[in-house]
N, C-alpha and C positions, 0 to 999 in steps of 0.2 A: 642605798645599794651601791656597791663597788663595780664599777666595769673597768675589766684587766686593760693594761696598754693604755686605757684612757683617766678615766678618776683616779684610779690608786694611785698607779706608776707615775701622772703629774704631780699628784698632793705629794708624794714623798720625791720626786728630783726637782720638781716643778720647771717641766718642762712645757717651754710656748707653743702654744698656738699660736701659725699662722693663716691668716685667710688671705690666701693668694687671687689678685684679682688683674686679669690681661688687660684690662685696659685704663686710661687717664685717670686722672684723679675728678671728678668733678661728676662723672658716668654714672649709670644709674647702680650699674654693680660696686661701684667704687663707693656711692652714695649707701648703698644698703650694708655693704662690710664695715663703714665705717660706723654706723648706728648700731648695730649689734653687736660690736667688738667689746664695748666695755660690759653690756647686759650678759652676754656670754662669758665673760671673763670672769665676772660677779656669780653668776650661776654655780659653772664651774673650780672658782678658786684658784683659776689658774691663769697665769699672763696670756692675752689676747692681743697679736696686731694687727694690723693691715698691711700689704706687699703690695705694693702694683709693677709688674713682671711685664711690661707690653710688648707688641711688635711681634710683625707675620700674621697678622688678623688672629691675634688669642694666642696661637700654636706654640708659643715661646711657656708662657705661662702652665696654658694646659698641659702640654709634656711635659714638665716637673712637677706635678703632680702628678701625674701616671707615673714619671718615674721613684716618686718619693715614699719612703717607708709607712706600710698600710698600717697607721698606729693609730690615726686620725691628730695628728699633731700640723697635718698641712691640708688645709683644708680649699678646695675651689670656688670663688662666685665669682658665675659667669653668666656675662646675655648669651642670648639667643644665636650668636655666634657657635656658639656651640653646635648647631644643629646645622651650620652654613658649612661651616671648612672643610671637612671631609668631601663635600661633594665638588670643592674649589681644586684642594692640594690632594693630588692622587697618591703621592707616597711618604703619608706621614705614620708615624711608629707604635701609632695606636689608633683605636676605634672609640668612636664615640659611645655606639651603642653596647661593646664586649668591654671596654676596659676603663669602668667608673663605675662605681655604684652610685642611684639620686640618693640624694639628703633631703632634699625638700625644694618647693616649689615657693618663690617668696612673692613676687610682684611681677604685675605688669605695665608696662608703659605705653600709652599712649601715640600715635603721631597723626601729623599732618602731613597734607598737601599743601604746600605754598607754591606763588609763584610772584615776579615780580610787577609790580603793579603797573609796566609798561604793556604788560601782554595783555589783549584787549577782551582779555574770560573773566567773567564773576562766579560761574560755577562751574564744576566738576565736570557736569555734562558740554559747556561751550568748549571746554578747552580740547578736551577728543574730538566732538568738531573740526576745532579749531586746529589740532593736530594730524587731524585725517586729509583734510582741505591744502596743505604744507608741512607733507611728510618731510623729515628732517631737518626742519626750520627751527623747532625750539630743539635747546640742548636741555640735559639736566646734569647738578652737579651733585657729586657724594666725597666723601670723606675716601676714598678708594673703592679699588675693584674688589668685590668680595664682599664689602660690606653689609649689614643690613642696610643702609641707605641705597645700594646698588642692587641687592636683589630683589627686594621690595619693590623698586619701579621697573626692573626687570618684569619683575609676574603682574604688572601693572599695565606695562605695555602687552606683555601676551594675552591677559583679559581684555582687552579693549581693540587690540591689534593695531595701535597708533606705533611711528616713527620720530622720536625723538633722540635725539645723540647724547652718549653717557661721556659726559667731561669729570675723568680722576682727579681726587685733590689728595693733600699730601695729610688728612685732615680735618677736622668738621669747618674748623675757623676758616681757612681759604675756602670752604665751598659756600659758606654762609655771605660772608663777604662780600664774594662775587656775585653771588643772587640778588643779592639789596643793591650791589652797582649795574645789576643788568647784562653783565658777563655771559652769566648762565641765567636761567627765567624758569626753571622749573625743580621742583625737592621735596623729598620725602625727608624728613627731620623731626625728632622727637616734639611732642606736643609744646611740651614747656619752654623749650631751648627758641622757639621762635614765637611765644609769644609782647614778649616786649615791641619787636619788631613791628609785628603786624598792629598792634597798638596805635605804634607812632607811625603807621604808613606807610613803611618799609616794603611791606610784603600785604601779601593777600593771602588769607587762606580761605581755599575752596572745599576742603573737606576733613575730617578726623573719624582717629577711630570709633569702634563700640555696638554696639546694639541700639544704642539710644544716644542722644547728644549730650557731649562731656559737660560735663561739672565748671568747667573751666571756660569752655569757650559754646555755649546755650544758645547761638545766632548761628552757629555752624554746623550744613548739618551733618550727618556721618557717610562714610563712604555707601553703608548700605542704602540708604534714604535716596542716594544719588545713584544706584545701581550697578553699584561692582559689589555686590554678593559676596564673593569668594576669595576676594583678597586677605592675606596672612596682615591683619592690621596692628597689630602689637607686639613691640618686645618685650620679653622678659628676663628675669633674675632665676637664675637656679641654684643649687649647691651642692655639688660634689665630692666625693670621695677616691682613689685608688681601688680596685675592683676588689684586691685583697684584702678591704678593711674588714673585721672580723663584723659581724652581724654586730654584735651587744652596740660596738661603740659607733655604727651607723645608725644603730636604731636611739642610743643615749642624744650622741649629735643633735638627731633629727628633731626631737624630743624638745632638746630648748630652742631651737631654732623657730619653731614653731610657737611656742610659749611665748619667744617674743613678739614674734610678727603679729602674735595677734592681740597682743594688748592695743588697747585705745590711743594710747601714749605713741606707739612707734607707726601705728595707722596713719594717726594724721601728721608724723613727724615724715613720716614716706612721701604723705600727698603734699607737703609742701613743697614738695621737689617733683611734683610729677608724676609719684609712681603710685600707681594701686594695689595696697596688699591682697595676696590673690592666695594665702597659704595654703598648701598644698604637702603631705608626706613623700614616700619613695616612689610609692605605687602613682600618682600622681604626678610627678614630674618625670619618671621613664615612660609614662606614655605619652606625655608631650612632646618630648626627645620622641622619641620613635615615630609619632606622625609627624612631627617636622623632618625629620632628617630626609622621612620620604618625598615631603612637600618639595622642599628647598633642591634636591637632587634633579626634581623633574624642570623646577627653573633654572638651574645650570646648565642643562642637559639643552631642553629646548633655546634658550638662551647663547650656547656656545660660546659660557663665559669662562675665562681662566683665570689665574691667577696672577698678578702683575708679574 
């Protein structure tokens, strides 16, 4: 079957596809566009790249593609950032929830709690203790304001109602850094990104996402098991389109994207990085966006956090 603006129109100018993605190269969005870029290319018959667009937490990236022609030749994967910024940056030129249509829901990622092995907690429960007993004595460190690393410990602290001080970095590496040297002693950071670390002693981890205890790390146990319930424990990968992309070729899109994520092959090519394929179609990933957008809005809000 032919879909207009997307199969035909490529196969005869052979025009690329790009999968535009806001943040670094190494990231789990950057990790997933770049495993599907050739599978989707092969599918389709048509040139596939990867773009990494960064800076202004996503908002660089995402607005060109709100701004770019609804043909599906620009394509978005993005974390869970998605669902943060709008409740950060009050006048930016688009909406998350009016101007995108989902593509698909691909993976989820995991994280921790760490903290640095000076700080005298072995678990999740001593250390809110331990923070309630010396409000404002640990700091925690993130990659910046806005972040998922920042509003994750954000709703962190409002579930638990401890005082700890948010020190910005410029970053993941200076915030990780600083936590193995004691700078800062307390972080929310993707599962995999710190486990070497805590391997070799570096760090401590007190608890990770899930239902059940990860795959990965089987001695640790999950936030719920330690009793914070209702914390937003995992980031995600999604894919987007321009809100005008014509139905066929969101729904063609959606289609291989999907085909791929869920072969065997790119599952456990996922998991060696971290992330868990979570596939998911439109309907699927706009209601995820839509309860986050609400979720993360109320942690801003109560938070009285801004934007650097």
């Amino acid at each position: 079957m032919c879909f207009v603006g997307l199969a035909c129109a490529q196969n005869t100018i052979n025009k690329t596809i790009t999968l535009l993605v806001p943040t670094t190269s190494g990231s789990g969005s950057d990790i997933v566009a770049r495993m599907v870029a050739p599978k989707l290319s092969k599918a389709l018959s048509t040139p596939v790249i990867v773009e990494n667009k960064t800076g202004a937490s996503g908002t660089i990236a995402i607005t060109t593609v709100a701004n770019s022609t609804p043909d599906g030749t620009t394509v978005l994967v993005v974390p869970n950032t998605m669902a943060m910024i709008s409740a950060i940056y009050k006048n930016l030129p688009w909406s998350p929830a009016t101007d995108f249509s989902a593509v698909a829901r691909v993976g989820k990622m995991p994280v921790a709690l760490v903290v640095n092995p000076t700080v005298a907690v072995n678990t999740l429960e001593e250390l809110v203790a331990y923070s309630k007993t010396k409000p404002g004595v640990l700091n925690f460190g993130t990659p910046g304001s806005g972040t998922p690393h920042h509003l994750r410990t954000e709703m962190f602290k409002q579930i638990t109602g401890i005082n700890i001080v948010h020190v910005p970095y410029k970053g993941s590496s200076g915030a990780v850094t600083d936590l193995v040297g004691g700078q800062v002693q307390v972080g929310f950071f993707p599962l995999h990104s710190v486990l070497s670390m805590v391997a070799a002693g570096k760090l401590k981890m007190l608890a990770t996402s899930g239902e059940v205890r990860s795959q990965w790390t089987p001695n640790v146990p999950t936030f719920r098991e330690s009793g914070i319930k209702d914390l937003n424990d995992y980031d995600w990968v999604g894919v987007f389109l321009p809100k005008a992309t014509p139905p066929a070729i969101v729904s063609k899109l959606s289609k291989e994207f999907l085909l791929i994520i869920n072969t065997p092959e790119t599952q456990a090519d996922l998991a060696q990085h971290g992330i868990i394929a979570n596939p998911g179609g439109p309907d699927e990933m706009s209601a995820l966006l839509k309860k986050e957008l609400v979720e993360w809005k109320k942690t801003v809000e109560d938070g009285r956090i801004t934007a650097d």
